[in-house]
C-alpha positions as CSV (number, residue, x, y, z in Angstrom):
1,X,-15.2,13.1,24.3
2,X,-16.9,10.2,22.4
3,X,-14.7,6.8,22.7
4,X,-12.7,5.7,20.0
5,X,-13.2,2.5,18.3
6,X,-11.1,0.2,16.1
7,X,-11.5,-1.7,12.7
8,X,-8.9,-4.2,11.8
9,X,-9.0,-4.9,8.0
10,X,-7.6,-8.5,7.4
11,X,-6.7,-10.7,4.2
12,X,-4.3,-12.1,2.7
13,X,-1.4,-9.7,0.7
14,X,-3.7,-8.1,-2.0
15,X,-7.0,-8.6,-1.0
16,X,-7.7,-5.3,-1.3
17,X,-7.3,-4.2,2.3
18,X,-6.0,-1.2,1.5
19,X,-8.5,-0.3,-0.9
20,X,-10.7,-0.9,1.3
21,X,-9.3,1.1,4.5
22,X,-9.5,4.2,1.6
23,X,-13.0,3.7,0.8
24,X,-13.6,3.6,4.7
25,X,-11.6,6.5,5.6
26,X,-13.6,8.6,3.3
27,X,-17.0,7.1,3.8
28,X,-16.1,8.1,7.7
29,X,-14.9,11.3,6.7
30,X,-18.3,11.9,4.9
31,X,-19.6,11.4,8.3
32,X,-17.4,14.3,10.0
33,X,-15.4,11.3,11.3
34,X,-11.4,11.2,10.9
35,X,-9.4,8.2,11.6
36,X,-5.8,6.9,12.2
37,X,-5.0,4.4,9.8
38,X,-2.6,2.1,11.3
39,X,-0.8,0.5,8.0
40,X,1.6,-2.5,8.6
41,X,4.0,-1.4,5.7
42,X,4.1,2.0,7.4
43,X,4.6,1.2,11.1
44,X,7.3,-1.9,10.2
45,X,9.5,1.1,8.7
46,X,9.3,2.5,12.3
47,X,9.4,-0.4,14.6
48,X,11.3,-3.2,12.5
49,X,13.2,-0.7,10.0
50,X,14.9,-4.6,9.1
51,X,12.3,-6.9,8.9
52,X,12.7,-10.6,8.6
53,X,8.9,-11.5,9.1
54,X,10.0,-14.5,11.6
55,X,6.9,-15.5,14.0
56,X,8.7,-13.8,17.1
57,X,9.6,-10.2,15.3
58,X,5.7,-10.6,14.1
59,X,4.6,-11.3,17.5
60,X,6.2,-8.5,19.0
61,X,5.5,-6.1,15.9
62,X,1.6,-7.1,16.0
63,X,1.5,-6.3,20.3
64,X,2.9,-3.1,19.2
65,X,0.5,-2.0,16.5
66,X,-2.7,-3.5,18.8
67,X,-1.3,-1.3,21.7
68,X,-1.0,1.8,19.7
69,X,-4.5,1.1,18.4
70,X,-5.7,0.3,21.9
71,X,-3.5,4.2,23.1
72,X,-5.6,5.8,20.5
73,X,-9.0,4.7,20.9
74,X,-8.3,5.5,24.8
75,X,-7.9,8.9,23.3
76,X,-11.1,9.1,21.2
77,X,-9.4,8.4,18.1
78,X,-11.2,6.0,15.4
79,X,-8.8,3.4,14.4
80,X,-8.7,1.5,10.9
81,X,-5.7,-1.3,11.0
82,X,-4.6,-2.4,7.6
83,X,-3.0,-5.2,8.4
84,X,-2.8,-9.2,7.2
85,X,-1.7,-10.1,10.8
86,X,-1.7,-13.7,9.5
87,X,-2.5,-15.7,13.2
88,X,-5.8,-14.8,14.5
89,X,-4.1,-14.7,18.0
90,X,-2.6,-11.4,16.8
91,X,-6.0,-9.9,16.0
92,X,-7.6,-11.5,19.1
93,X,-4.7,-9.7,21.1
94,X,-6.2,-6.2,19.7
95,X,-9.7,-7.1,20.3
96,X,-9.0,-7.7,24.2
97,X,-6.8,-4.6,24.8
98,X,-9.7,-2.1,22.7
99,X,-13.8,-2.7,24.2
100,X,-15.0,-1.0,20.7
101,X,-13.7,-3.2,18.3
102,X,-15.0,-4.8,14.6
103,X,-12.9,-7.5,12.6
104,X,-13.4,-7.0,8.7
105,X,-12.4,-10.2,7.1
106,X,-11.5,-9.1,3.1
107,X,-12.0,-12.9,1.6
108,X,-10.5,-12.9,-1.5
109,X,-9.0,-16.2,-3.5
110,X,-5.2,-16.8,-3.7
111,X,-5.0,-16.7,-7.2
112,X,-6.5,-13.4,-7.4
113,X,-4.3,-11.8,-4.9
114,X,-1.6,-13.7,-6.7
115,X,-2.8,-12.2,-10.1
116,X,-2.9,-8.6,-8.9
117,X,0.8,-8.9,-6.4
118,X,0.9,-4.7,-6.0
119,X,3.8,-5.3,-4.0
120,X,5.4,-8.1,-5.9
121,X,5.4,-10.2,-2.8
122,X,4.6,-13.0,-4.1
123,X,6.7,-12.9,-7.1
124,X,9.6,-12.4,-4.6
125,X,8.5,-15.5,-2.4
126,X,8.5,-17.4,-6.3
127,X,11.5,-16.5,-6.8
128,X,13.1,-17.2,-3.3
129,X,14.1,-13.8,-2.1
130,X,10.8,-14.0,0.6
131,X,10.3,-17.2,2.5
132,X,7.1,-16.0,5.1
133,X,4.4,-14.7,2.8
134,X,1.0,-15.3,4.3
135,X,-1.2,-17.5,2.2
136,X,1.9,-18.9,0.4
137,X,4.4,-20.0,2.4
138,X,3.2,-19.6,6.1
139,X,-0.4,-20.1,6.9
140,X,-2.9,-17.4,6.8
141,X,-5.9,-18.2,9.7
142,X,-9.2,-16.4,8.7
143,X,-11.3,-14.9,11.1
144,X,-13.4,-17.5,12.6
145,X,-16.2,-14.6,13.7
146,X,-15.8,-11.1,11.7
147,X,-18.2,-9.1,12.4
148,X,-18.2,-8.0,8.5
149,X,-17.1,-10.5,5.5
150,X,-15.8,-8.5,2.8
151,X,-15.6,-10.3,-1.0
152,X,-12.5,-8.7,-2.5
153,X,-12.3,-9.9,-5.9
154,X,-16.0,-9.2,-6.5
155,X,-17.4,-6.1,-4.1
156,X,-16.6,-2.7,-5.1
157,X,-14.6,-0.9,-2.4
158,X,-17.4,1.7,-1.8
159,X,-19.8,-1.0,-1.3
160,X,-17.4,-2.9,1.2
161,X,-16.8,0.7,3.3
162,X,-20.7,1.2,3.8
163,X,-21.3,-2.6,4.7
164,X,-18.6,-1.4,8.2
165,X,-19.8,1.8,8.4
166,X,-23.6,-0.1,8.5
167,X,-22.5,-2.1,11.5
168,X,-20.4,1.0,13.6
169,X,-23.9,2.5,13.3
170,X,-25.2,-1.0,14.5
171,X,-23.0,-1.4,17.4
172,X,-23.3,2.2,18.8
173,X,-19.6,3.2,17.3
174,X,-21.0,6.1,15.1
């Protein structure tokens, strides 16, 4: 059984994380390769079905999701987290717990993200019904190494998915 290996996709809310997790999970799948995607939105449902985004439900919420990550890649499962995880010391958590591990840092301007607001988060935080978005109202703490620097407002996702799949190959991962 080949060893899993983890990729935690990072920006702020509507950087294009998402997009880009798609555009990996089929440029992987291209490669025979199938993944988890672990999605924030998703897993809060699960293990904060209330959320109230305050730093200690985050700080348990964000050990959960690297330990799951770090259950599955023991297992041989790739792993693509789509997740702001807005303190590095989140991320850093999940790249101790899982050996085989690559930070994708999707840098993309607030105004954009603001611009595009899929989710209407930050119309909500405008409007007062959110008080802890990322970027906007709590701090959002880049990546001070990623292994990969993604440019969300100007890279097409395709191009972004072959730039991490370049440096799995790189590292041994694929």
């Amino acid at each position: 059984m080949r060893a899993g290996f983890a990729v935690w996709i990072t920006g702020l809310p509507a950087s294009g994380k998402s997009t880009l997790a798609s555009a990996l999970t089929q440029a992987l799948a291209a490669r025979g390769v199938e993944v988890a995607v672990l999605e924030s939105d998703v897993l809060r449902r699960v293990f904060t079905p209330h959320p109230r985004y305050g730093e200690e439900e985050r700080e348990v919420f964000y050990g959960a999701m690297a330990y799951v990550g770090w259950l599955l890649t023991e297992h041989g499962v790739p792993v693509i987290f789509d997740a702001t995880a807005h303190r590095r010391a989140y991320r850093e958590r999940a790249r101790a717990l899982i050996p085989r591990f690559l930070e994708v840092y999707v840098d993309c301007p607030l105004p954009v993200c603001i611009a595009r607001d899929p989710k209407r988060i930050y119309r909500q935080a405008q409007q007062g019904a959110a008080t802890n978005v990322p970027g906007l109202q709590v701090p959002y703490e880049p990546p001070e190494r990623p292994e990969v620097v993604v440019h969300g407002d100007r890279e097409r996702p395709e191009a972004a998915a072959h730039m991490v799949v370049v440096q799995l190959i790189e590292r041994g991962y694929l």
